[in-house]
C-alpha positions as CSV (number, residue, x, y, z in Angstrom):
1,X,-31.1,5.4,10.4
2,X,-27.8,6.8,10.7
3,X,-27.2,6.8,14.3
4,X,-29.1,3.0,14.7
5,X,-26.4,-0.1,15.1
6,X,-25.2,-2.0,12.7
7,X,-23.3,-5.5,12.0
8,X,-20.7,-6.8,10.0
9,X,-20.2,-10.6,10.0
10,X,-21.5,-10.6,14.0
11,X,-19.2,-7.0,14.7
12,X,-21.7,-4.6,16.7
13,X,-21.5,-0.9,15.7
14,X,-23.0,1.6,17.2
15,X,-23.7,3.9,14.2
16,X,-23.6,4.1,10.3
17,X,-20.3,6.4,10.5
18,X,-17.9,5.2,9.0
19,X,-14.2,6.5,8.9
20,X,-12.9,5.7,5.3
21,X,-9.2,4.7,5.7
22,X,-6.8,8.4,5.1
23,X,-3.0,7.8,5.6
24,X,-2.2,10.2,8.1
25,X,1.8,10.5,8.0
26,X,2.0,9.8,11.7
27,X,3.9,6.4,12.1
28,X,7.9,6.8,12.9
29,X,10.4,6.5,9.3
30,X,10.2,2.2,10.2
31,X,6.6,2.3,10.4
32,X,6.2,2.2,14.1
33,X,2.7,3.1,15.2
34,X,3.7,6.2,17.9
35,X,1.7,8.2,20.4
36,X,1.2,10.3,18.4
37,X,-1.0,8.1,16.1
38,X,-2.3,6.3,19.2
39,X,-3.9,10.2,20.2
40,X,-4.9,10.6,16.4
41,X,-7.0,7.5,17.2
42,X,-8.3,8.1,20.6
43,X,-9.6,11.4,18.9
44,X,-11.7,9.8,15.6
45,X,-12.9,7.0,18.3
46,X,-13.8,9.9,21.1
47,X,-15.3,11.7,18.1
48,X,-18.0,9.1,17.6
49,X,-17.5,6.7,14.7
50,X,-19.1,4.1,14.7
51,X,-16.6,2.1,12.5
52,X,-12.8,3.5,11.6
53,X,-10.8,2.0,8.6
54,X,-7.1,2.5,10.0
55,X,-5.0,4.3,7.1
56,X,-3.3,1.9,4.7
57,X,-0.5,-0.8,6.3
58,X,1.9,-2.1,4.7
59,X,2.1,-5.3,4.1
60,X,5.5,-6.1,2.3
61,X,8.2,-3.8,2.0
62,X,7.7,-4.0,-2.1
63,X,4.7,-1.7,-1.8
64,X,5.3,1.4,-0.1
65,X,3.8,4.1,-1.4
66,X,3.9,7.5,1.4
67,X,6.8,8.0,3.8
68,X,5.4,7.3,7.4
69,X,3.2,4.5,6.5
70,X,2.1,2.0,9.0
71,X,3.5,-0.9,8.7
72,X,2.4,-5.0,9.6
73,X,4.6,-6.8,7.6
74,X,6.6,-8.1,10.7
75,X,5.8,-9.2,14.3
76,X,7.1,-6.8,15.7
77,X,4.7,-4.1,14.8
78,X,2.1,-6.0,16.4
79,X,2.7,-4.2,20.2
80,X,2.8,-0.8,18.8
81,X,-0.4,-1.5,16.8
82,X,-2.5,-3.0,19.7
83,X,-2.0,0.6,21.4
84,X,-4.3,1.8,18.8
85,X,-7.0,-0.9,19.3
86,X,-7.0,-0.8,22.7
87,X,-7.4,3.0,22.9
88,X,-10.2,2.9,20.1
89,X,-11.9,0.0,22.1
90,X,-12.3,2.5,25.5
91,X,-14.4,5.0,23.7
92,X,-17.0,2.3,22.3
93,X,-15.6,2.6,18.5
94,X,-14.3,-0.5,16.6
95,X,-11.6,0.1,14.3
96,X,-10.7,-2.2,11.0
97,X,-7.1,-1.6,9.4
98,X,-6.8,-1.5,5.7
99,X,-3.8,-3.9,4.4
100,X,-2.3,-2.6,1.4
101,X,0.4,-3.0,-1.2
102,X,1.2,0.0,-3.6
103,X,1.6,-2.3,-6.8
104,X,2.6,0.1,-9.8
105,X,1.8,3.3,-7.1
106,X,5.1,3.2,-5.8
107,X,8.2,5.8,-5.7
108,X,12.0,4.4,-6.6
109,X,12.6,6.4,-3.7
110,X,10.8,4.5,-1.5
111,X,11.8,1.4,-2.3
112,X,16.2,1.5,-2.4
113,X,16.1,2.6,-5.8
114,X,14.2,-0.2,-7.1
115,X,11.1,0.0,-9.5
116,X,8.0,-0.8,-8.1
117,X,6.0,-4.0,-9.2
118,X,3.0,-4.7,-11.0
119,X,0.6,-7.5,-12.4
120,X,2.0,-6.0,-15.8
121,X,4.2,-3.4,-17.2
122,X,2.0,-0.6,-17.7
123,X,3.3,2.8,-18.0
124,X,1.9,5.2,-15.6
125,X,2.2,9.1,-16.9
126,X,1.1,10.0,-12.9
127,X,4.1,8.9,-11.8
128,X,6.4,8.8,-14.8
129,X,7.3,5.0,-14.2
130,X,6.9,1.9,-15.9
131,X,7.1,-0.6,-13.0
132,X,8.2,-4.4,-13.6
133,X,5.8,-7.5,-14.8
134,X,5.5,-9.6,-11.7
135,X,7.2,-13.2,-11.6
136,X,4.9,-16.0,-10.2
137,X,6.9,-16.3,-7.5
138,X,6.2,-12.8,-6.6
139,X,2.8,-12.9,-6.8
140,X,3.0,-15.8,-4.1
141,X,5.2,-14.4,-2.0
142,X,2.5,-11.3,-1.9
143,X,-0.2,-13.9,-1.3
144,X,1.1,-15.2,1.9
145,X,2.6,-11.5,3.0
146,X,-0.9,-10.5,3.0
147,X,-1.9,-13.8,5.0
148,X,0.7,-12.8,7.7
149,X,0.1,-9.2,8.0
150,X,-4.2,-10.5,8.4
151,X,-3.0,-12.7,11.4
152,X,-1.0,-9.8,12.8
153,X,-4.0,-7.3,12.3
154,X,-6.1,-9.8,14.6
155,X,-3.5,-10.2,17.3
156,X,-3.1,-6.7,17.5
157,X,-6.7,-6.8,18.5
158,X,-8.1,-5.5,15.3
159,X,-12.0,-6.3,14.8
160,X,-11.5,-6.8,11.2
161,X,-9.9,-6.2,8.3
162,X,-10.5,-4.2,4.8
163,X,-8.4,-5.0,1.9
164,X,-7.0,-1.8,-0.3
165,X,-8.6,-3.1,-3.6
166,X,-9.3,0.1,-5.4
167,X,-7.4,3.4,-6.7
168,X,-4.4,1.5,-8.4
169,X,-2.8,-0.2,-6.3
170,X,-1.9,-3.8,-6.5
171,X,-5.1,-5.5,-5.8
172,X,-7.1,-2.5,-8.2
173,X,-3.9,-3.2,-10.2
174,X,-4.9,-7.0,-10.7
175,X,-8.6,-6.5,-11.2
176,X,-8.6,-4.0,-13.8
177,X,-7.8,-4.6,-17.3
178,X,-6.0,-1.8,-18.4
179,X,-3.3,-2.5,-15.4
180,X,-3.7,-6.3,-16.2
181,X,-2.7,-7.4,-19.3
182,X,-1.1,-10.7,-18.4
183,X,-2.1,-14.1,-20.4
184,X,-1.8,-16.5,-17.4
185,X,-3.7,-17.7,-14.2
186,X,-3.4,-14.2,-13.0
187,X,-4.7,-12.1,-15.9
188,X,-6.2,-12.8,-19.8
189,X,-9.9,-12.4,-19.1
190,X,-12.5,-10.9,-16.2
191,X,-12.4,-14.6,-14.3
192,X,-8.0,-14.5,-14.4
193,X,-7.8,-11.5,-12.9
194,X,-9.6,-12.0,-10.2
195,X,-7.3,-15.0,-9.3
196,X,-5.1,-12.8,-7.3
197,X,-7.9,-11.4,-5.4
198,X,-9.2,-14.7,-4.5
199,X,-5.7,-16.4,-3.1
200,X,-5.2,-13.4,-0.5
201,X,-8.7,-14.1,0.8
202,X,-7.8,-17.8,1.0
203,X,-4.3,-17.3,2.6
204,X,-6.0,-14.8,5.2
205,X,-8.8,-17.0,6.4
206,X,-6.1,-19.4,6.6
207,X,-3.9,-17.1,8.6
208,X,-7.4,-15.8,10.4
209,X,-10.4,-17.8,11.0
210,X,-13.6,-17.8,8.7
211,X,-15.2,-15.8,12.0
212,X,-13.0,-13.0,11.7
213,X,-14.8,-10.2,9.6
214,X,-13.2,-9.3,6.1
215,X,-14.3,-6.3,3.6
216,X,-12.6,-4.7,0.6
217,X,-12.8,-1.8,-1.3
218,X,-13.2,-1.4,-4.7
219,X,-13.4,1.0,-7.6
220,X,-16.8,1.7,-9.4
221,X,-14.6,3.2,-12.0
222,X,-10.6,3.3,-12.8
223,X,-11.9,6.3,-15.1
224,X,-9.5,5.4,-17.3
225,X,-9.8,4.0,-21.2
226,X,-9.7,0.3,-20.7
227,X,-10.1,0.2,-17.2
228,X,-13.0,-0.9,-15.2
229,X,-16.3,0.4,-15.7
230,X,-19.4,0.8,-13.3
231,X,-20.8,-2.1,-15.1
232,X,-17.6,-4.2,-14.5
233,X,-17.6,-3.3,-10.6
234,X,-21.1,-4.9,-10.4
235,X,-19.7,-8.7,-11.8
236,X,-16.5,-7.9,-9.6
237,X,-18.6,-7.3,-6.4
238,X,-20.8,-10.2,-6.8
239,X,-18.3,-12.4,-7.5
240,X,-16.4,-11.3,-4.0
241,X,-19.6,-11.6,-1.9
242,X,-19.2,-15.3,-3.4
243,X,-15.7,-15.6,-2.3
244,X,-17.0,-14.9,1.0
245,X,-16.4,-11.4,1.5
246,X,-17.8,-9.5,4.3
247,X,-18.2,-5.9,3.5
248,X,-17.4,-3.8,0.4
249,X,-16.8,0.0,0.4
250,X,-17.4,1.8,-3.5
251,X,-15.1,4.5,-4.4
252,X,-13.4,5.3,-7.3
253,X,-10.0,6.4,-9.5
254,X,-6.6,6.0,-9.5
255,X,-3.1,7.8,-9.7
256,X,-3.4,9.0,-13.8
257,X,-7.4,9.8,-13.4
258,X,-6.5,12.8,-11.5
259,X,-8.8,14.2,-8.6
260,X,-11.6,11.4,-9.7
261,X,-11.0,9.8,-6.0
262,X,-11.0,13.0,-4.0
263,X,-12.6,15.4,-6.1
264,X,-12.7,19.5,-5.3
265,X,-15.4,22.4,-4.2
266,X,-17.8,19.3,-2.9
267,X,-20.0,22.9,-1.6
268,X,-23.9,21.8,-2.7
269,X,-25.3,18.6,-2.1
270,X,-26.3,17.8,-5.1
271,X,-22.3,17.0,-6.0
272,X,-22.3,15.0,-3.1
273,X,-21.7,11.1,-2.6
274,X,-20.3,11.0,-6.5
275,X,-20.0,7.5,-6.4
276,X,-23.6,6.7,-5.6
277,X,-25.1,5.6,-9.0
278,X,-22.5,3.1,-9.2
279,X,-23.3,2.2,-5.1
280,X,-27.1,1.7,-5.6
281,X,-25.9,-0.9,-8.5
282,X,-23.8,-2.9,-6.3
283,X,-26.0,-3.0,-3.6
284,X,-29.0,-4.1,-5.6
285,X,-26.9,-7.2,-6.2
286,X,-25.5,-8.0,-3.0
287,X,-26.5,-9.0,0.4
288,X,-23.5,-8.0,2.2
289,X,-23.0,-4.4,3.2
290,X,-22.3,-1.8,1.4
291,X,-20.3,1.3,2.5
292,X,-20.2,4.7,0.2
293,X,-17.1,7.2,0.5
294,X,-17.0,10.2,-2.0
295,X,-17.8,13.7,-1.3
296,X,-20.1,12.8,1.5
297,X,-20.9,15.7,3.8
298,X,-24.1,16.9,5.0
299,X,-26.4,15.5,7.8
300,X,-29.0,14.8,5.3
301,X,-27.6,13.3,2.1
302,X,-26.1,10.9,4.3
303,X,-29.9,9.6,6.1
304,X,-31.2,10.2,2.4
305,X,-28.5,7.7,1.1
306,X,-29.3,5.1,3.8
307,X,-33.0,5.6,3.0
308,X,-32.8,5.1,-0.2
309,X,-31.0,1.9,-0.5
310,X,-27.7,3.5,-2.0
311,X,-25.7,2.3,0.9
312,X,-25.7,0.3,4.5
313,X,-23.0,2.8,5.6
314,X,-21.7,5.9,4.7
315,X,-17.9,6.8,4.3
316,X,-16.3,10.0,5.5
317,X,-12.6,10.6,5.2
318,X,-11.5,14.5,4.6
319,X,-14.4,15.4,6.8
320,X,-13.1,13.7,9.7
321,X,-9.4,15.0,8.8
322,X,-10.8,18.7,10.0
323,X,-12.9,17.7,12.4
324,X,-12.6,13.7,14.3
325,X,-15.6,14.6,16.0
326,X,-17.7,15.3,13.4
327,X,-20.0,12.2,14.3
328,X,-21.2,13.3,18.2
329,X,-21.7,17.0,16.2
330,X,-24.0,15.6,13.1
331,X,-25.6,13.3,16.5
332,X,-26.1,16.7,18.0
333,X,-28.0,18.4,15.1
334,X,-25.2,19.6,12.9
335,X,-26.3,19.3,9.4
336,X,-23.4,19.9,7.1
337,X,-20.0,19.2,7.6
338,X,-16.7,22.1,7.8
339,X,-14.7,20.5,5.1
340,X,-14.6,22.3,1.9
341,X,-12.9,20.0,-0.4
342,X,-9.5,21.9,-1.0
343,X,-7.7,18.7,-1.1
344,X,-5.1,21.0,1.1
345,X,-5.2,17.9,3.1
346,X,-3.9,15.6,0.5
347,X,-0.8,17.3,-0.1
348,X,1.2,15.2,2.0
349,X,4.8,15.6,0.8
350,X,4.5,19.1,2.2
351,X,3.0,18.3,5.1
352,X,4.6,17.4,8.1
353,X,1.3,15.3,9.0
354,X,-2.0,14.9,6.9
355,X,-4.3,17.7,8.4
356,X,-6.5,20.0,7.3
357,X,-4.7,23.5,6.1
358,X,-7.3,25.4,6.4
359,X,-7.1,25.5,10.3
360,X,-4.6,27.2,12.2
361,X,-1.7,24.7,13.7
């Protein structure tokens, strides 16, 4: 099953591969997608994915989270971007960018010395920071930033879009309880919170068209006291596939539940695809497809997970981070992946680009 097509609200894929979205610290300091990233691109698309989610893009300079981020929250990233799509587009891959907004994720330092913003002021002991409660007219003014940065994604030629709605930041940040705790239209109960949720998808298929294919991904668990359980990311996911959601991806975490997302010495298969339980759940429920990220790596977990009904797609992102061609190599008979889950890759700030560490430069 792995290697058969697939298709997400009418998008043709030519495998079950998919590249889960990995910032990759290769945009210039004003977010500027450069050749650099174009050839980063070429390579995951030459590699044989079926399906790559770009790494996270800024959509409003409020919620920038990594240095080097891409960036779409004005038009004039759109030229820069449609290099990308283009160059994915001549190797038969299609390619989806992830729009994102850091929420309570976000570094003073990144922002001119400003705290960053959040549904409610919750204190995060990952980052030291207590960001600031969110004014209505914030929360608006996110609404339509998102709404503009969708309409850039599809003028860049983009054949989609997936919505950053899990490990913490802004859209995790309004869905979860224990990030949420505001008494208005945007937060008191489970239906309030996902208000803010439901006015970016109406402000991007009013930016967009309701053609144009739109997933999200979410967390099965915060994994966190108060947060959201796997229980809870069941009602959340049925409740977006109503709101006319397109795809969903299941992963996990956030900042203060430590390595939870990307979690270490992934070496036997039976600690791979961590997220699964909570993925077989969701999909039970749903009709739309479901993608699975987490500690995914050999050849035959991922036709097992297929099989099974845990997922519609799988998920690879640190795999692909040592080796973009992975795909055409598992295609070829390769049954386990390189990666051996250091997280060396993750340690961006020392990093002069997200690669693997445990290769030579």
């Amino acid at each position: 099953m792995l290697f058969t097509p697939y298709s997400i609200k009418g998008v043709e894929i030519k495998n079950r591969i998919v590249r889960s979205a990995t910032y990759e610290k290769r945009a210039d300091i004003d977010g500027l997608a450069t050749d650099y990233l174009v050839s980063f691109y070429k390579d995951l698309a030459k590699g044989g994915a079926g399906l790559i989610i770009s790494g996270n893009a800024l959509v409003h300079v409020s919620g920038r989270t990594v240095p080097q981020m891409v960036c779409i929250h004005n038009d004039h990233y759109i030229e820069n971007l449609k290099k990308i799509t283009d160059k994915v587009h001549k190797y038969d891959s299609k390619i989806f960018i992830q729009l994102v907004h850091g929420g309570r994720q976000c570094y003073p330092q990144l922002l001119g010395g400003e705290l960053p913003i959040a549904p409610s002021a919750v204190y995060d002991p990952s980052t030291k920071i207590t960001p600031r409660e969110m004014t209505n007219e914030q929360i608006w003014e996110i609404v339509d930033a998102f709404g503009h940065a969708a309409r850039r994604a599809m003028q860049a030629g983009f054949d989609g879009i997936q919505l950053h709605g899990a490990h913490g930041y802004l859209i995790s940040g309004f869905l979860s309880p224990h990030t949420n705790r505001r008494d208005d239209y945007w937060g008191g109960d489970e239906a309030r919170r996902l208000h803010f949720i439901e006015e970016v998808h109406k402000s991007i298929r009013a930016a967009t068209t309701e053609c144009y294919p739109l997933a999200i991904k979410i967390n099965s668990s915060d994994f966190i006291e108060g947060g959201i359980t796997p229980h809870d990311s069941v009602k959340i996911a049925k409740q977006l596939q109503i709101l006319g959601f397109d795809a969903i991806e299941v992963s996990g975490g956030m900042y203060e539940a430590g390595v939870k997302t990307a979690q270490t010495n992934i070496l036997q298969k039976e600690q791979e695809a961590y997220f699964s339980s909570a993925s077989a759940m969701i999909k039970k429920e749903l009709s739309i497809p479901v993608m699975l990220v987490g500690g995914i790596r050999s050849l035959s977990k991922m036709q097992e997970l297929l099989k099974s009904g845990v997922a519609d797609l799988v998920s690879l992102s640190r795999p692909l981070i040592r080796e973009p061609d992975l795909p055409n190599k598992l295609m070829a008979g390769k049954e386990k992946a390189d990666c051996i889950s250091c997280n060396g890759c993750m340690r961006f700030q020392k990093l002069d680009v997200v690669r693997c560490t445990q290769l030579k430069n």
